[in-house]
C-alpha positions in Angstrom: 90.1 94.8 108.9 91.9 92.3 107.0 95.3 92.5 106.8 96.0 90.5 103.3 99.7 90.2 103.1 103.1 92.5 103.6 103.2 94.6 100.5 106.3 95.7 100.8 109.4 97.0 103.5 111.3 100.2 103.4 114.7 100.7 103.9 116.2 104.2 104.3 119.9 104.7 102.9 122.5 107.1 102.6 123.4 106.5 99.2 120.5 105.2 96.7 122.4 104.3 93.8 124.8 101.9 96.3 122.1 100.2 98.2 119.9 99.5 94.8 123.2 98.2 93.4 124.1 95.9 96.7 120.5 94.8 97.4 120.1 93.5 93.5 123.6 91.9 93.6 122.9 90.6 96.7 119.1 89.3 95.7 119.3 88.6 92.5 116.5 91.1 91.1 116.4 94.7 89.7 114.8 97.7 91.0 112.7 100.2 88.9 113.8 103.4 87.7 114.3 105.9 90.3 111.6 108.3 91.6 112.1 111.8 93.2 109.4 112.6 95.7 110.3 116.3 96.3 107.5 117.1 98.9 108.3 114.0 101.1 112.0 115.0 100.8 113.3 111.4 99.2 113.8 109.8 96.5 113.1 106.2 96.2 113.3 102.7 93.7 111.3 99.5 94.8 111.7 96.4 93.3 109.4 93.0 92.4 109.7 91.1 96.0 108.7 94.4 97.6 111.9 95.7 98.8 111.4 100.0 98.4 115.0 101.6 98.8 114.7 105.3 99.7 117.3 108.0 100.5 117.2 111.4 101.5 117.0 114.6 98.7 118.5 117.3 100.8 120.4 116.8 104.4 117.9 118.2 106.6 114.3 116.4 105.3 112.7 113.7 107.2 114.5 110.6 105.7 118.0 112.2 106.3 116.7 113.5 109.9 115.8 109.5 110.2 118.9 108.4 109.3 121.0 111.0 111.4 118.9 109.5 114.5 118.6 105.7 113.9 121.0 105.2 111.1 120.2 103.3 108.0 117.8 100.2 108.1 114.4 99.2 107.9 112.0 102.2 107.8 108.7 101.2 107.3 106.7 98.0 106.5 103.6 98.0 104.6 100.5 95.9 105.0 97.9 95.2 102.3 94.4 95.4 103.7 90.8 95.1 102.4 89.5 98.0 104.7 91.6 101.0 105.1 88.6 103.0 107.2 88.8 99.9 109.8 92.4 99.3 109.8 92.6 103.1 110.7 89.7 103.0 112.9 91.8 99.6 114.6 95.1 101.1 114.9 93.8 104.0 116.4 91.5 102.2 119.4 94.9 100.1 119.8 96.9 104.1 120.4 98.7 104.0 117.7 98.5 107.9 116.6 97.9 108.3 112.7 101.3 110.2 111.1 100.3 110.6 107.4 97.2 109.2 105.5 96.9 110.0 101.5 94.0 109.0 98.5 96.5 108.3 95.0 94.9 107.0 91.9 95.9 103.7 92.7 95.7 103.4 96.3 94.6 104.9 99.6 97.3 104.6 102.5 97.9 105.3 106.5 101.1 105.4 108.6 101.6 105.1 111.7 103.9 106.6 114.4 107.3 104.4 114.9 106.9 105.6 118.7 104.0 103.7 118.7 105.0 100.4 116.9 108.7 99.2 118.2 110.6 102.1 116.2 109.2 101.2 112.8 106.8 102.5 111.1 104.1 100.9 110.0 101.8 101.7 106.3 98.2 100.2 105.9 97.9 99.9 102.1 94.1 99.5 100.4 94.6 99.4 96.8 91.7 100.7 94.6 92.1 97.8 92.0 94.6 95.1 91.5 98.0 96.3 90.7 101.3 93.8 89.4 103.3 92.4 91.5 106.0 95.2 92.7 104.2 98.1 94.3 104.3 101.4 92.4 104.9 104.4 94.3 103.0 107.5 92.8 
């Protein structure tokens, strides 16, 4: 496995609309419109650098479960790689368990348990073709 470059970090937040707003004064950029992602329990806005800003959609999902136990901060940070399979096949022969893996139309993706990894967790990313600059969530 290759790992290519950071595609982009994750930050979970309390309140979405004030973190988008302090993180594109703060940056100088704009995030994308917002997405709800009802069956992971968030909803999220990324913008062009690669900063992803997600917050809870109800007070006892994962994200707001995170956030009750290690407040709000970096979440995740994603890797791009040529070779899911091996980066999977890698992480695993190193222990670190597999959490989640999906196949989307643009992408195929792993994470990793934050146990595992120095409390964050950690995404391998293999994108089916090339994609812009910001990464798209699905």
């Amino acid at each position: 496995m290759r790992i290519e470059k950071i595609d982009h970090v994750c930050f979970n937040v309390r309140n979405l609309d004030e973190a988008t707003r302090f993180f594109a004064d703060l940056l100088g950029t704009e995030f994308s419109s917002v997405v709800p992602w009802p069956e992971l329990d968030m909803t999220s806005a990324v913008e062009p650098m690669g900063l992803e800003v997600v917050a809870p959609l109800t007070p006892d999902g994962p994200t707001a479960k995170a956030i009750k136990r290690r407040g709000e901060g970096v979440a995740l940070v994603a890797f791009k790689v040529d070779n899911l399979e091996e980066g999977i096949a890698d992480f695993q022969a190193r222990g670190i368990r597999l959490v989640r893996r999906a196949d989307r139309s643009r992408m195929k993706l792993a994470m990793f348990h934050p146990k595992d990894t120095y409390g964050v967790m950690l995404e391998l990313i293999e994108y089916k073709s090339e994609h812009p600059t910001a990464p798209l969530r699905e």
